[in-house]
N, CA and C atoms as an extended XYZ file, in Angstrom:
558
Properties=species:S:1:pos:R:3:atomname:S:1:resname:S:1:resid:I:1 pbc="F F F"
N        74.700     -115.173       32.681 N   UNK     1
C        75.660     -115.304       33.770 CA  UNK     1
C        77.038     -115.638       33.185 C   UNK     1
N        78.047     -114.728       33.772 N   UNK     2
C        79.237     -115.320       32.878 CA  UNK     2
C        79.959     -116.659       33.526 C   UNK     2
N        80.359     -117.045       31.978 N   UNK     3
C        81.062     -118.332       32.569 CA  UNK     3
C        82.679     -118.554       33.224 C   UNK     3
N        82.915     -119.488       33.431 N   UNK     4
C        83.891     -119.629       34.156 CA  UNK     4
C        84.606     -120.413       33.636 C   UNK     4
N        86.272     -119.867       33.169 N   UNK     5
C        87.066     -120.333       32.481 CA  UNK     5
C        88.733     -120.750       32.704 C   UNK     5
N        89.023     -121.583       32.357 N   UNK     6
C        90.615     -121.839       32.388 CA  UNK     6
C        90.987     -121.653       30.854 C   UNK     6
N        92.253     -120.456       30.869 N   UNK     7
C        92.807     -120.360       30.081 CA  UNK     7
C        94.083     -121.070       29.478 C   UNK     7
N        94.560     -121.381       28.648 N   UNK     8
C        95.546     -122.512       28.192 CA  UNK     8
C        96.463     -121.605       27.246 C   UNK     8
N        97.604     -121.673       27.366 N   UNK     9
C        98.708     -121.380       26.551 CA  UNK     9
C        98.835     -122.315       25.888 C   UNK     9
N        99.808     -122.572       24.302 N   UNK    10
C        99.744     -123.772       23.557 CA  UNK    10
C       100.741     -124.423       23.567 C   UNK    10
N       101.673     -124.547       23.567 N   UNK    11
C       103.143     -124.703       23.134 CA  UNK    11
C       103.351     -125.190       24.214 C   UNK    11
N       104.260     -126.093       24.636 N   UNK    12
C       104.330     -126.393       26.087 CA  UNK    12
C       103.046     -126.805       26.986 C   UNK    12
N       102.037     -126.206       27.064 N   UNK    13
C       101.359     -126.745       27.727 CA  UNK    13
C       100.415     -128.161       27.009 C   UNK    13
N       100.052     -128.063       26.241 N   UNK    14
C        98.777     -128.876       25.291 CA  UNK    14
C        99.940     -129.309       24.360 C   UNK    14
N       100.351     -129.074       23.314 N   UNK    15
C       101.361     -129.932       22.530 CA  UNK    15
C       103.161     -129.334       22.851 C   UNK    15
N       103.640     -130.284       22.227 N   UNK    16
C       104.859     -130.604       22.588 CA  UNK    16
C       105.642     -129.507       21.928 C   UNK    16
N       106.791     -128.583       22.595 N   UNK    17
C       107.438     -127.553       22.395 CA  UNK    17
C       108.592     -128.185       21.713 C   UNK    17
N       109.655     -127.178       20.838 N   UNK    18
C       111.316     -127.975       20.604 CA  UNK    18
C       111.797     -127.032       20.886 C   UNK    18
N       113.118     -127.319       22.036 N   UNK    19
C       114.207     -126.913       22.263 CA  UNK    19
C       114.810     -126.466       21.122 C   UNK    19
N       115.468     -125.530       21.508 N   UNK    20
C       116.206     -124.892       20.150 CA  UNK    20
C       116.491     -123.164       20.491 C   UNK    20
N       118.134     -123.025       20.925 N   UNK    21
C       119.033     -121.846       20.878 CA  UNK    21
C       118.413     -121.331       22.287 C   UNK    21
N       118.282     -122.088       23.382 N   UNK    22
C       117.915     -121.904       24.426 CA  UNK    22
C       117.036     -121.380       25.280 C   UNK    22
N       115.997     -121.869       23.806 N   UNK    23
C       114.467     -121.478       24.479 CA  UNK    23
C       113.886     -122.402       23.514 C   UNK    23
N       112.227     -122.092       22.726 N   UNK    24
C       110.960     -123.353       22.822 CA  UNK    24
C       110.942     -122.693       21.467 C   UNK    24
N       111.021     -123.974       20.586 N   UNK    25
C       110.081     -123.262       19.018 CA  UNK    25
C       108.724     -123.720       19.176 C   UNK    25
N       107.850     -123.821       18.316 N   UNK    26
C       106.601     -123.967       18.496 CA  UNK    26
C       106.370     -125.198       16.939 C   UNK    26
N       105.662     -126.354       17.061 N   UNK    27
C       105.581     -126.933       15.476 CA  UNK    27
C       105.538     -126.432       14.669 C   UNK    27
N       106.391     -126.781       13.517 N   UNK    28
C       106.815     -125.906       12.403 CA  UNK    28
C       105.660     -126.208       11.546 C   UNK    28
N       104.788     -127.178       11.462 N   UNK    29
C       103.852     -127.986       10.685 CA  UNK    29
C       102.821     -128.796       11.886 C   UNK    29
N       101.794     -128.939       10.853 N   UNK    30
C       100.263     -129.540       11.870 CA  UNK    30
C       100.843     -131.285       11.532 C   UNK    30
N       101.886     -131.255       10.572 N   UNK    31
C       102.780     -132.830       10.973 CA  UNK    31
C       104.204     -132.850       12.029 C   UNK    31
N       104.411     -131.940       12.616 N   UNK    32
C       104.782     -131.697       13.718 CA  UNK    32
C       104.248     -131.626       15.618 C   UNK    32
N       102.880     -131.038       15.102 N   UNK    33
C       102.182     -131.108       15.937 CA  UNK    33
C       101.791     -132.254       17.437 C   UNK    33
N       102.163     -132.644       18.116 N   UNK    34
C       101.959     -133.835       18.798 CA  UNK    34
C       101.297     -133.291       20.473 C   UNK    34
N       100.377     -133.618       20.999 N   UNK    35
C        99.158     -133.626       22.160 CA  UNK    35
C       100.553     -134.071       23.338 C   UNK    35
N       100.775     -133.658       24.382 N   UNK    36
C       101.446     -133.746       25.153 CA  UNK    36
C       100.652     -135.205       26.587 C   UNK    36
N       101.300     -136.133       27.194 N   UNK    37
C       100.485     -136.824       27.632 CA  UNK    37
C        99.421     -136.055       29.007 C   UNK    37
N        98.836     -136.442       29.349 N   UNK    38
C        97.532     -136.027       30.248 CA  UNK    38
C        96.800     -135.271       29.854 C   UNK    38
N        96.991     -134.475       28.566 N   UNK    39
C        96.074     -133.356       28.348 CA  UNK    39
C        94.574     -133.437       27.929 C   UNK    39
N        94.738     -134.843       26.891 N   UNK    40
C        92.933     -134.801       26.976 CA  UNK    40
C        92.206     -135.571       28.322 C   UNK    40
N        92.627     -136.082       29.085 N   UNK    41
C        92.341     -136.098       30.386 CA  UNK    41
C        92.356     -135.321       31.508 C   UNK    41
N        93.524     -134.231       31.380 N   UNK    42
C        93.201     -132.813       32.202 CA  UNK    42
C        92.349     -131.964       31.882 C   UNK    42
N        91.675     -131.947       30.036 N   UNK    43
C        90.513     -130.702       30.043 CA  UNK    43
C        89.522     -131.409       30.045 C   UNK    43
N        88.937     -132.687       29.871 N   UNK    44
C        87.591     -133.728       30.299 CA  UNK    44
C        87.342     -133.382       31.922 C   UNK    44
N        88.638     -132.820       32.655 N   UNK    45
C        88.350     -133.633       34.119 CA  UNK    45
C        88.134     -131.762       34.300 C   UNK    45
N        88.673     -130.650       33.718 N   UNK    46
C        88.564     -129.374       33.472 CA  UNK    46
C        86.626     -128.795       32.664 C   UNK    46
N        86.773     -129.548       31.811 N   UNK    47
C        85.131     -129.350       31.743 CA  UNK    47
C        83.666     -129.958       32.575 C   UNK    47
N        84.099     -130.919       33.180 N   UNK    48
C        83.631     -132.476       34.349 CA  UNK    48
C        83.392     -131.139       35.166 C   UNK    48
N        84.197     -130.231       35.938 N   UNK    49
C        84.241     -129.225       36.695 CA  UNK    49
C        83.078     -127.746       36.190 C   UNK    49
N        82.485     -128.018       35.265 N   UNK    50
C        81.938     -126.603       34.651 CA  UNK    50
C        82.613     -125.582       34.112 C   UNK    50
N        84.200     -125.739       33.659 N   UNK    51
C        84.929     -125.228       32.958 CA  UNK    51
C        84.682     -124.590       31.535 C   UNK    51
N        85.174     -123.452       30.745 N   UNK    52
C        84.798     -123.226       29.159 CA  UNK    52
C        86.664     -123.476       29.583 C   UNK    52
N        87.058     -123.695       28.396 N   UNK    53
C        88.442     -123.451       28.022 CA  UNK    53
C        88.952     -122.839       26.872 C   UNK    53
N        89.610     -121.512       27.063 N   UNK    54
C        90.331     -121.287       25.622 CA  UNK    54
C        91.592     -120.734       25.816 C   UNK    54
N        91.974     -121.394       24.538 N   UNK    55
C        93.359     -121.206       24.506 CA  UNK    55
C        94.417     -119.665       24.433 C   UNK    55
N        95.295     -119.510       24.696 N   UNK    56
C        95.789     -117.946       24.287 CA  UNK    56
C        97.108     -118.085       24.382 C   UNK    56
N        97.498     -118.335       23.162 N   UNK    57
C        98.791     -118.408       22.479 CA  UNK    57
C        99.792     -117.425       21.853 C   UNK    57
N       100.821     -116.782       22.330 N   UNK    58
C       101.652     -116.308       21.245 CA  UNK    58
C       102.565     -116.635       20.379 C   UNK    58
N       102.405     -116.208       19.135 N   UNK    59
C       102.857     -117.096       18.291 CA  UNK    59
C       104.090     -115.798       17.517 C   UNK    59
N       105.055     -115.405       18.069 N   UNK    60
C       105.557     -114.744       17.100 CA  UNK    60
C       106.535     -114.692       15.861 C   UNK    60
N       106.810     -116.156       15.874 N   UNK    61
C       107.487     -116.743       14.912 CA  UNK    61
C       107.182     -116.051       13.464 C   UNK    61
N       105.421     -115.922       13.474 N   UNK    62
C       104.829     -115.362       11.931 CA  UNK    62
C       105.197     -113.693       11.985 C   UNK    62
N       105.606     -112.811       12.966 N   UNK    63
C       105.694     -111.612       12.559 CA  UNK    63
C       107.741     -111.556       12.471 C   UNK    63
N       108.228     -112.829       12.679 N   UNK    64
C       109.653     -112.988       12.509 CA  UNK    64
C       109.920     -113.657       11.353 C   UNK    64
N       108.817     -114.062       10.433 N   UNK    65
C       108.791     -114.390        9.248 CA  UNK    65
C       109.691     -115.692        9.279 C   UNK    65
N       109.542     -116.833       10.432 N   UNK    66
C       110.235     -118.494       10.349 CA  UNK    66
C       108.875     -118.996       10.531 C   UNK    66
N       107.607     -118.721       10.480 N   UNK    67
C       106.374     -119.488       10.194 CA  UNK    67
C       105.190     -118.693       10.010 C   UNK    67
N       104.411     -119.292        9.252 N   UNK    68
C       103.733     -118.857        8.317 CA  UNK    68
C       102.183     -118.600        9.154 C   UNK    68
N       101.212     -117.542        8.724 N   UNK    69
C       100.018     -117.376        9.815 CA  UNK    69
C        99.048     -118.751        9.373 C   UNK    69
N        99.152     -119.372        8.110 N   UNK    70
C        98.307     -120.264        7.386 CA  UNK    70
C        98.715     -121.529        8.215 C   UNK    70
N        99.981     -121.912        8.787 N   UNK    71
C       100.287     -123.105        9.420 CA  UNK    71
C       100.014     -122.754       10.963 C   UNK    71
N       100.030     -122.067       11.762 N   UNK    72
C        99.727     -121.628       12.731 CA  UNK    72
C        97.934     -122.070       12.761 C   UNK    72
N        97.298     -121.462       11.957 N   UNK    73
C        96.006     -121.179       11.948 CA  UNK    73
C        95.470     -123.299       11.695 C   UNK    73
N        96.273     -123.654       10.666 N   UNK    74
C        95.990     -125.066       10.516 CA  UNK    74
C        96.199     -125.818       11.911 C   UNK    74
N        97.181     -125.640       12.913 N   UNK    75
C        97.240     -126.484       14.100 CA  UNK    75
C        95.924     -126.099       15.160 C   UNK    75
N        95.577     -124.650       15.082 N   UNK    76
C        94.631     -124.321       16.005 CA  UNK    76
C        93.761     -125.150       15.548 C   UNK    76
N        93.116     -124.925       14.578 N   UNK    77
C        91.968     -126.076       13.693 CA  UNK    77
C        92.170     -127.402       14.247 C   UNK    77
N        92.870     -127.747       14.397 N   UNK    78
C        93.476     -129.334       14.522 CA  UNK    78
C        92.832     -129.474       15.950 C   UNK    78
N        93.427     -128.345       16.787 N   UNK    79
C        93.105     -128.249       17.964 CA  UNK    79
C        91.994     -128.487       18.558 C   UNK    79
N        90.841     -127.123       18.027 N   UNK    80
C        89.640     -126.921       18.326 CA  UNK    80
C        88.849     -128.364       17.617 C   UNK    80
N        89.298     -129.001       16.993 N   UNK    81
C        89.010     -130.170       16.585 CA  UNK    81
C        88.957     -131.614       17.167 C   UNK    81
N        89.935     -131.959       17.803 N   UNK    82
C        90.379     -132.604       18.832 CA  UNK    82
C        90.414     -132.624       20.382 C   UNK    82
N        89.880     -131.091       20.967 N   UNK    83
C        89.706     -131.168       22.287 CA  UNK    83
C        88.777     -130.137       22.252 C   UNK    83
N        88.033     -130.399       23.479 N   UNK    84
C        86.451     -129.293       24.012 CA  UNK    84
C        87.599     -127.790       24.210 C   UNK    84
N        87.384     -127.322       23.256 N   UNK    85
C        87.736     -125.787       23.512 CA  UNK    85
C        86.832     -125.360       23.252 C   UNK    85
N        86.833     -123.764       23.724 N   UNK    86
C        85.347     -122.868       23.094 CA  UNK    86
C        86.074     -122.157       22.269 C   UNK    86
N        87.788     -121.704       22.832 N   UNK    87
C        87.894     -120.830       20.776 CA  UNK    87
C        89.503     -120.683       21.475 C   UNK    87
N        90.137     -120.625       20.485 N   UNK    88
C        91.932     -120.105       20.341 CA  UNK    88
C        91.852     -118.383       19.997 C   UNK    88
N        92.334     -117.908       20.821 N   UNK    89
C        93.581     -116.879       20.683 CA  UNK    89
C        94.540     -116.466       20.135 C   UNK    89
N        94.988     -116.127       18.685 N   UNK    90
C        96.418     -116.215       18.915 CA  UNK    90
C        97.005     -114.682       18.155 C   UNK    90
N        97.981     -114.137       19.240 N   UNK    91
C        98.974     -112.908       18.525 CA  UNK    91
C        99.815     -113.399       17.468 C   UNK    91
N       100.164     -112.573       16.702 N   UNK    92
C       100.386     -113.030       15.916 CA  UNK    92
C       101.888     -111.905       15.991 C   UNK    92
N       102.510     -110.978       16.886 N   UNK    93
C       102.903     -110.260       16.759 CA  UNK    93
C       104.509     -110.090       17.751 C   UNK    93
N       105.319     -109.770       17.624 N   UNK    94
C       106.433     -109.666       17.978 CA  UNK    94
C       106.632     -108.319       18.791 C   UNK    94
N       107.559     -108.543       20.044 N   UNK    95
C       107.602     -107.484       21.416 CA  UNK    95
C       107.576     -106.246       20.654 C   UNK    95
N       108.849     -106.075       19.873 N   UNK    96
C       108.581     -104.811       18.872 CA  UNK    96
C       107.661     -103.672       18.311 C   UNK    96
N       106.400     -104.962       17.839 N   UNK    97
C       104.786     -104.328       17.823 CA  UNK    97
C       104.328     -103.631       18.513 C   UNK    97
N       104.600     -104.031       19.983 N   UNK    98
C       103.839     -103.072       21.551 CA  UNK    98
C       102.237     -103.580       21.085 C   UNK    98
N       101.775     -104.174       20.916 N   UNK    99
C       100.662     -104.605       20.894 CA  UNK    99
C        99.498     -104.878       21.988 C   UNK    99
N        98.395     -104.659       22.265 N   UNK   100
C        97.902     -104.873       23.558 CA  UNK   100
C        97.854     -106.491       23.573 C   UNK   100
N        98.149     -107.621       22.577 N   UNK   101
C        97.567     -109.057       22.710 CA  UNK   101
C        98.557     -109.672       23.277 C   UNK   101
N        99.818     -109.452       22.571 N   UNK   102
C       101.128     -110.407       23.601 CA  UNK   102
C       101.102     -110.158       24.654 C   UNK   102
N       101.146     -111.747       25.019 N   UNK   103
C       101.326     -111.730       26.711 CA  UNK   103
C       102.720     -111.467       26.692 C   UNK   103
N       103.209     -110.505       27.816 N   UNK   104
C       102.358     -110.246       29.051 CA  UNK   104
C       101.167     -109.464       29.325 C   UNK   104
N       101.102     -108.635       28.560 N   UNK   105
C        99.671     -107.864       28.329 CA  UNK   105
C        98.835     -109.030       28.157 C   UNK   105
N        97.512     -108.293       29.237 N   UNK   106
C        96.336     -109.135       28.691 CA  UNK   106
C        95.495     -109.295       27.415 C   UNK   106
N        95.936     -108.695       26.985 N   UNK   107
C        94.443     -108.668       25.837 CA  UNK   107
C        93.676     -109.667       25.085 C   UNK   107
N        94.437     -110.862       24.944 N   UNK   108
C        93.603     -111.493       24.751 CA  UNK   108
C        92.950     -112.325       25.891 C   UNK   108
N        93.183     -112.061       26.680 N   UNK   109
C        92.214     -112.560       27.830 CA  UNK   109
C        91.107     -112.177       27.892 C   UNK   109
N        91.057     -110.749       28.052 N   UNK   110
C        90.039     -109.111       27.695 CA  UNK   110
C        88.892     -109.602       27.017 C   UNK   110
N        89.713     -109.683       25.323 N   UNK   111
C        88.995     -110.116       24.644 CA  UNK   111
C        87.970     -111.361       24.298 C   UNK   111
N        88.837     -112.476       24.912 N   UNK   112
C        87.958     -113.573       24.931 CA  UNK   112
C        86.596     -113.419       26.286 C   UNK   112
N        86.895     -112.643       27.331 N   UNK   113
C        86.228     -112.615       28.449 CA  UNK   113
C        85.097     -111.414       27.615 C   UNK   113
N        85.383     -110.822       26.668 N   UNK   114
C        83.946     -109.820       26.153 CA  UNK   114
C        83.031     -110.750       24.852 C   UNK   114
N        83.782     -111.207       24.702 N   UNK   115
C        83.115     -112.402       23.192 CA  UNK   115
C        82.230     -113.565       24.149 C   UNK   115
N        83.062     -113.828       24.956 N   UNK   116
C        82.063     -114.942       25.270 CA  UNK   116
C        81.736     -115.013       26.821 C   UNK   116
N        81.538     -113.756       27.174 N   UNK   117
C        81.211     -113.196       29.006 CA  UNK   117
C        81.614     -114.153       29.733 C   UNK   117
N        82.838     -114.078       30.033 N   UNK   118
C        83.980     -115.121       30.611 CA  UNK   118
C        84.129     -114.450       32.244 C   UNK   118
N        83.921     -115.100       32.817 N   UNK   119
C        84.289     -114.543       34.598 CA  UNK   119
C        85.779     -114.477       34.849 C   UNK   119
N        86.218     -113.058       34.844 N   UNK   120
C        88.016     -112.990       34.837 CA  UNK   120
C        88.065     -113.384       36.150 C   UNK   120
N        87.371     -113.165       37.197 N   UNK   121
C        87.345     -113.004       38.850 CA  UNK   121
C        87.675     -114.435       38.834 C   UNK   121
N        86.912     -115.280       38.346 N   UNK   122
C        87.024     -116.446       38.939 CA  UNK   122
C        88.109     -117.939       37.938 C   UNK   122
N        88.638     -117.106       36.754 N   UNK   123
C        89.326     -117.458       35.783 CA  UNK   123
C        90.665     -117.830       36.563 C   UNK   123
N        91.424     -119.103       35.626 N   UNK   124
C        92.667     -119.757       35.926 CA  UNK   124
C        93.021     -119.949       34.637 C   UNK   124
N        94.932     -119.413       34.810 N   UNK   125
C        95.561     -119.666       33.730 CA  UNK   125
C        96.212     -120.580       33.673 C   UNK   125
N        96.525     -121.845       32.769 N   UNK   126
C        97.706     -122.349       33.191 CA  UNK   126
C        98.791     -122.054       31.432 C   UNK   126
N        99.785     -121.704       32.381 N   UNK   127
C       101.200     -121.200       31.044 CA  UNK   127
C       102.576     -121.811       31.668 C   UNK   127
N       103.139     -122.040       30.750 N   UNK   128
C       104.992     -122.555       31.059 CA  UNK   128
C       105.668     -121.495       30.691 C   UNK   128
N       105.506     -120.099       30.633 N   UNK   129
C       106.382     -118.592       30.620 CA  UNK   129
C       105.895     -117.663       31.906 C   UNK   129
N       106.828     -117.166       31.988 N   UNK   130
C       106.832     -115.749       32.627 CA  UNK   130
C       105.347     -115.050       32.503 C   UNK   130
N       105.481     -115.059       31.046 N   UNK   131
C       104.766     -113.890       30.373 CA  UNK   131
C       102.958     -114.407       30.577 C   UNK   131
N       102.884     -115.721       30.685 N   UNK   132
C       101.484     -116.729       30.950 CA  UNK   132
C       100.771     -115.762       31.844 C   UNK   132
N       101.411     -116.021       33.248 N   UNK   133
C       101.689     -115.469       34.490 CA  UNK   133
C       101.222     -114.217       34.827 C   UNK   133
N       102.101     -112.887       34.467 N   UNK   134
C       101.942     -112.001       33.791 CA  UNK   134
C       100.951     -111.318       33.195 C   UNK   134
N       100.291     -112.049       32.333 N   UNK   135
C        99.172     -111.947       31.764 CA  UNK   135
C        97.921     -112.148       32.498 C   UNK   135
N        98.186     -113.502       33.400 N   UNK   136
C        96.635     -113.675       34.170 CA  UNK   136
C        96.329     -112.556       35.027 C   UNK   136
N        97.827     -112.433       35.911 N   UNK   137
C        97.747     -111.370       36.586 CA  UNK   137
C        96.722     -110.040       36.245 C   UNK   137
N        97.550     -109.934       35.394 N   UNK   138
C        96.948     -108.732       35.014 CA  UNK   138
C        95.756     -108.321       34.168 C   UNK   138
N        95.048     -109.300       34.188 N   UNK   139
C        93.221     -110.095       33.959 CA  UNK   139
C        92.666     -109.915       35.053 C   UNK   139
N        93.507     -110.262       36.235 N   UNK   140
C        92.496     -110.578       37.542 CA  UNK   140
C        91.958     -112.066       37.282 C   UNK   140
N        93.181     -113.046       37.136 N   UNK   141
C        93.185     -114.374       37.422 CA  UNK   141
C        94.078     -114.821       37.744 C   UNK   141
N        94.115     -115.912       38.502 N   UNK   142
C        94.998     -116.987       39.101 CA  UNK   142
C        95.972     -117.938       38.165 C   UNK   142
N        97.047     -117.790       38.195 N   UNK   143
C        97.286     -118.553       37.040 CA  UNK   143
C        98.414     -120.101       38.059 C   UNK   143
N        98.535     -121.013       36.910 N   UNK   144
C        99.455     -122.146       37.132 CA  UNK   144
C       100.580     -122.408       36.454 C   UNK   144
N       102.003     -121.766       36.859 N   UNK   145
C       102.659     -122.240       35.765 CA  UNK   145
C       103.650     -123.922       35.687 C   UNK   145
N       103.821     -124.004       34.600 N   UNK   146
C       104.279     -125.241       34.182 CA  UNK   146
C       105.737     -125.137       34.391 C   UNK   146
N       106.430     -125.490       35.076 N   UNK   147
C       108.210     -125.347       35.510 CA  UNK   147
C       108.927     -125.857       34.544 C   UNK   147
N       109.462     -125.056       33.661 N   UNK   148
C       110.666     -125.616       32.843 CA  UNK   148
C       111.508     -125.320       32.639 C   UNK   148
N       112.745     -125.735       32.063 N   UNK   149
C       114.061     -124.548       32.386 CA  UNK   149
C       113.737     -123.580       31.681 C   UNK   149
N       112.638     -123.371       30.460 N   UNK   150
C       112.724     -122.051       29.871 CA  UNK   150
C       111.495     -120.976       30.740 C   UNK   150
N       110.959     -121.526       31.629 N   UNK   151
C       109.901     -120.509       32.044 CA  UNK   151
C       110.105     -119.528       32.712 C   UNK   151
N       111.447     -119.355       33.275 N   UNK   152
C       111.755     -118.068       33.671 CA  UNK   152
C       111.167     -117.528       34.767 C   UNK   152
N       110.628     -118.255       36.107 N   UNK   153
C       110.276     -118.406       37.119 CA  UNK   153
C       110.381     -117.140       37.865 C   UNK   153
N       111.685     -116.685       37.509 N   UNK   154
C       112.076     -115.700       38.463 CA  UNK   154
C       111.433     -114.395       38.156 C   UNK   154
N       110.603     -114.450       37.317 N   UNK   155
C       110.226     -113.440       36.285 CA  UNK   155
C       108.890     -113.302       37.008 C   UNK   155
N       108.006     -113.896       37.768 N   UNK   156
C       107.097     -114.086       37.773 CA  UNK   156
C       106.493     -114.650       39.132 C   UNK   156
N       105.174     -114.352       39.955 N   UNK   157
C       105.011     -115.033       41.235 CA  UNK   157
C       103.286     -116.021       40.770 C   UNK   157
N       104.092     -116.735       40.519 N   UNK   158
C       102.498     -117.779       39.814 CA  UNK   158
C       101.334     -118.100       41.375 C   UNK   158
N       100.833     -118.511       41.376 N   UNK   159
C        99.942     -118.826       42.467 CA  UNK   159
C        99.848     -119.856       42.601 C   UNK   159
N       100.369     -121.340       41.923 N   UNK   160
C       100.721     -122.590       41.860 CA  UNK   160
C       101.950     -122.786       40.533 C   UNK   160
N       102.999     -123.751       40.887 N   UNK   161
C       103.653     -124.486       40.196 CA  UNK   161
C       103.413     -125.725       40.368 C   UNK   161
N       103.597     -126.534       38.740 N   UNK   162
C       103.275     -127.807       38.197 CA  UNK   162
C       104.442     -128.373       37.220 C   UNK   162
N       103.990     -129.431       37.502 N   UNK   163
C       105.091     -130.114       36.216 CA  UNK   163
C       104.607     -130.537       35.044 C   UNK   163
N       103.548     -130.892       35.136 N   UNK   164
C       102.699     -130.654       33.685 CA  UNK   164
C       101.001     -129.923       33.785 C   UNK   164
N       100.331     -130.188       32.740 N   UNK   165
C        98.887     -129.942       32.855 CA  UNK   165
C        98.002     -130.899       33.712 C   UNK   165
N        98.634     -131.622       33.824 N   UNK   166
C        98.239     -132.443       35.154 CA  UNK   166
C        97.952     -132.460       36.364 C   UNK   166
N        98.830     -131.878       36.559 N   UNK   167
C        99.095     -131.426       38.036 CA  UNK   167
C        98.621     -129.761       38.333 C   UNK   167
N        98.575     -129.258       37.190 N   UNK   168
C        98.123     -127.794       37.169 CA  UNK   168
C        96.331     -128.033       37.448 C   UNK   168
N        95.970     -129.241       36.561 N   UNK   169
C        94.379     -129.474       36.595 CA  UNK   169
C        94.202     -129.809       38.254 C   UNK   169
N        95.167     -130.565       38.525 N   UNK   170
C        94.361     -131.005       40.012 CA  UNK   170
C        94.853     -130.016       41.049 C   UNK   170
N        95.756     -129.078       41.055 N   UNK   171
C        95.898     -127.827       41.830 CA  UNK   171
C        94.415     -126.953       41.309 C   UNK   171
N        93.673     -126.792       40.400 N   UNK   172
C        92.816     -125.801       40.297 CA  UNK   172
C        91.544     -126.726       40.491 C   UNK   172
N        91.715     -128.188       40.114 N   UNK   173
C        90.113     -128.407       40.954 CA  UNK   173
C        90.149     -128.223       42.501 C   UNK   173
N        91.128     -128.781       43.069 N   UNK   174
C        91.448     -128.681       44.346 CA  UNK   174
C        91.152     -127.327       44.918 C   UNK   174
N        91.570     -126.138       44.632 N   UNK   175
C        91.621     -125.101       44.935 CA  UNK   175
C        90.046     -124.470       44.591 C   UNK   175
N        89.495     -124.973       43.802 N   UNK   176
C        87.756     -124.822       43.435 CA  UNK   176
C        86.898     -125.459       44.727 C   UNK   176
N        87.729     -126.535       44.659 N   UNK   177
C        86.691     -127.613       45.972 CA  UNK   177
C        86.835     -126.662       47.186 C   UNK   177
N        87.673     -126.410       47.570 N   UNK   178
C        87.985     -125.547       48.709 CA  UNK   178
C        87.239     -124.154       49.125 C   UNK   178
N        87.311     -123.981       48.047 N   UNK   179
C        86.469     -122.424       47.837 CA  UNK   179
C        85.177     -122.940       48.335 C   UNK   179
N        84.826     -123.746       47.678 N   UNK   180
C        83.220     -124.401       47.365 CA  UNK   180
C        82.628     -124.650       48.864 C   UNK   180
N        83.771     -125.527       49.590 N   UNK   181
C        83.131     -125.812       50.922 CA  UNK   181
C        83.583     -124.771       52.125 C   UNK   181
N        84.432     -123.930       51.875 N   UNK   182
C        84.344     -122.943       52.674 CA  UNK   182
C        82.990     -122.041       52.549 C   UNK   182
N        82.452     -121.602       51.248 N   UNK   183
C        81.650     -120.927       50.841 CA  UNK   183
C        80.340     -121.492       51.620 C   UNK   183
N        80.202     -122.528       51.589 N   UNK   184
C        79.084     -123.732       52.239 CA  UNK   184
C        79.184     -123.443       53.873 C   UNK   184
N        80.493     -123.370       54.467 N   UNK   185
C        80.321     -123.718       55.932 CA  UNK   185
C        80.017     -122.290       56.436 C   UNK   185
N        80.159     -121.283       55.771 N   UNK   186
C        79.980     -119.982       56.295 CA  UNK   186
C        78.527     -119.325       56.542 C   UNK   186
């Protein structure tokens, strides 16, 4: 039976993004790296729910040659180390590429939903871009985005806005419970 998943963008959502030339770099180093607050309490209260979670990150800094795929690959580790994920995602590739994995394209959604028979139907994204958004969409999931001045809102019709992963977690249990007891009274 497939499972049922919330997908996670990295940067912004789970650890802490840097401002810089009017948009988000991503940690330059896994000593950069820092857990944003509520998050290991939003995916405990996300798995508490029967949740899998994985992450799906673009990272194109490494095909712009300002970070390296070996330091990238060291924070995911860190990651999958430190919080119940079932597995990271990550492009590695720049708009240029046309690649099917950068979001906004789904593909790695695709992909994680054929590796580990992931229910897209009933799947939630939560992302702080456009492109998060975008992407769930076009999975055939619900996504949550995270409001920041770089997310580019206008770009995009999310199905909930949040101010952190916090509030994204309790818009999608909420929105689960609902389902649940409508499903019941019918």
């Amino acid at each position: 039976m497939p499972q049922r998943v919330v997908f996670l963008d990295r940067d912004g959502v789970l650890n802490r993004a840097f401002p810089e030339g009017g948009t988000t770099r991503p940690p330059a180093s896994l000593a950069e790296f820092e857990l944003l607050p509520s998050v290991r309490d939003a995916l405990a209260r996300l798995r508490a729910a029967g949740f899998v979670l994985v992450v799906v990150t673009n990272q194109p800094d490494v095909a712009r040659g300002t970070q390296t795929r070996e330091a990238v690959e060291a924070i995911n580790v860190h990651m999958r180390a430190e919080l119940p994920l079932l597995d990271v995602f990550a492009c590695y590739h720049d708009s240029a590429d046309k690649c099917a994995c950068r979001k906004p394209k789904p593909g790695m959604l695709t992909s994680a939903a054929s590796k580990h028979d992931l229910d897209l139907d009933s799947a939630f994204l939560i992302g702080d871009r456009w492109s998060d958004i975008v992407a769930a969409h076009a999975a055939g999931c619900r996504a949550v985005l995270i409001d920041t001045p770089f997310s580019h809102a206008e770009r995009c019709a999310p199905d909930a806005t949040a101010a952190d992963i916090g509030e994204a977690t309790d818009w999608i249990l909420e929105t689960v419970a609902t389902e649940t007891a409508s499903r019941s009274a019918a």
